[in-house]
C-alpha positions as CSV (number, residue, x, y, z in Angstrom):
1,X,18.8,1.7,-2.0
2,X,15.2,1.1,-4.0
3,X,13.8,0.0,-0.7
4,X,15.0,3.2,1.5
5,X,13.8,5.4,-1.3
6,X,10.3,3.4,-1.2
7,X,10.3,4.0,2.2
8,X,10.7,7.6,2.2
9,X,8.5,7.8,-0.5
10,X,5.4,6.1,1.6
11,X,6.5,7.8,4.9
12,X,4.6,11.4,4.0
13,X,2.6,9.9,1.8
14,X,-1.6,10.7,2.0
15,X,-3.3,7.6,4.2
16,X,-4.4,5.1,1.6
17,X,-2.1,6.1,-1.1
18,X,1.1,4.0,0.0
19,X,1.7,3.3,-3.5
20,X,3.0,5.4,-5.7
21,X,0.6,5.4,-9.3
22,X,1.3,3.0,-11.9
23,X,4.0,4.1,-14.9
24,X,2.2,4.5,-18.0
25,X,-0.8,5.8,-16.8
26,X,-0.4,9.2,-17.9
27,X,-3.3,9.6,-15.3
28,X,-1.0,13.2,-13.8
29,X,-4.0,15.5,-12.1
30,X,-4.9,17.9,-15.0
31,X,-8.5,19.0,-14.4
32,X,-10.0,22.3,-13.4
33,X,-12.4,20.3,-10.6
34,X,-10.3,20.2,-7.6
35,X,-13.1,18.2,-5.9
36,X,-13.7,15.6,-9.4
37,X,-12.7,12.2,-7.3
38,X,-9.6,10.4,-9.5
39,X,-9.7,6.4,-9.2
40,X,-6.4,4.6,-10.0
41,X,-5.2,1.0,-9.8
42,X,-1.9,0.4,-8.8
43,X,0.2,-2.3,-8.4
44,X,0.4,-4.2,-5.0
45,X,4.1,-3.9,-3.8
46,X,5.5,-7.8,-3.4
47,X,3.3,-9.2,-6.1
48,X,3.3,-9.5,-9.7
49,X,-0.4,-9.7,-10.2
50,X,-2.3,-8.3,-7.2
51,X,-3.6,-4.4,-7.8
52,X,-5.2,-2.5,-5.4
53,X,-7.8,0.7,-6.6
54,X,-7.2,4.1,-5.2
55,X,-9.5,6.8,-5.1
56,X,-9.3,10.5,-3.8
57,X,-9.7,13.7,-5.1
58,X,-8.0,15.5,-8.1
59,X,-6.8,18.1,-4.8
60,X,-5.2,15.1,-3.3
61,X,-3.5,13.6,-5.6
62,X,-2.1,16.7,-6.7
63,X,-0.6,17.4,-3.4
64,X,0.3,13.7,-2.9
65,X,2.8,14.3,-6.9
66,X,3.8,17.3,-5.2
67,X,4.9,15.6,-2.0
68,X,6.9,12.6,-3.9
69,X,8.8,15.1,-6.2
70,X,10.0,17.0,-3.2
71,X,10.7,13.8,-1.6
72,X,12.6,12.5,-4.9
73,X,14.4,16.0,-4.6
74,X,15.4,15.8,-1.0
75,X,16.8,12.1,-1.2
76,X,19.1,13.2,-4.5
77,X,20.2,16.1,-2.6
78,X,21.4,14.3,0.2
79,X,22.6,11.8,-2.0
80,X,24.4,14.5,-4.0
81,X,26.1,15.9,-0.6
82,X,27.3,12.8,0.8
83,X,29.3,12.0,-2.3
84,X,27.3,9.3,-3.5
């Protein structure tokens, strides 16, 4: 089940963010700067040590949160309706 959630999750994701960011970053989008560029390492998916840094801007990875919570919402809806 993690892995078709993953997979959903990367689907509509933006190109070059395939990974969702790191937990405990605390690093959510909250600046004023739409344009201010946001760098974040995440964790390479299959490894325990590998990270990979990710930069766009604060625009994008608003809309990128924004795209995995409705994602998130969609897949536990569906969930939801099929009795599961």
């Amino acid at each position: 089940m993690r892995s078709l959630i993953f997979a959903a999750l990367t689907a509509i994701s933006i190109p070059g963010a395939a990974f969702a960011y790191p937990e405990g970053t605390g690093d959510h989008v909250a600046t004023t700067d739409p344009g201010k560029v946001i760098c974040r390492s995440q964790e390479v998916v299959g490894s325990r040590l590998a990270t990979e840094k990710t930069c766009h801007t604060a625009a994008e990875w608003a809309q990128y949160e924004r795209e995995m919570r409705l994602t998130t919402d969609r897949i536990q809806m569906q969930k939801s309706h099929q009795g599961g």
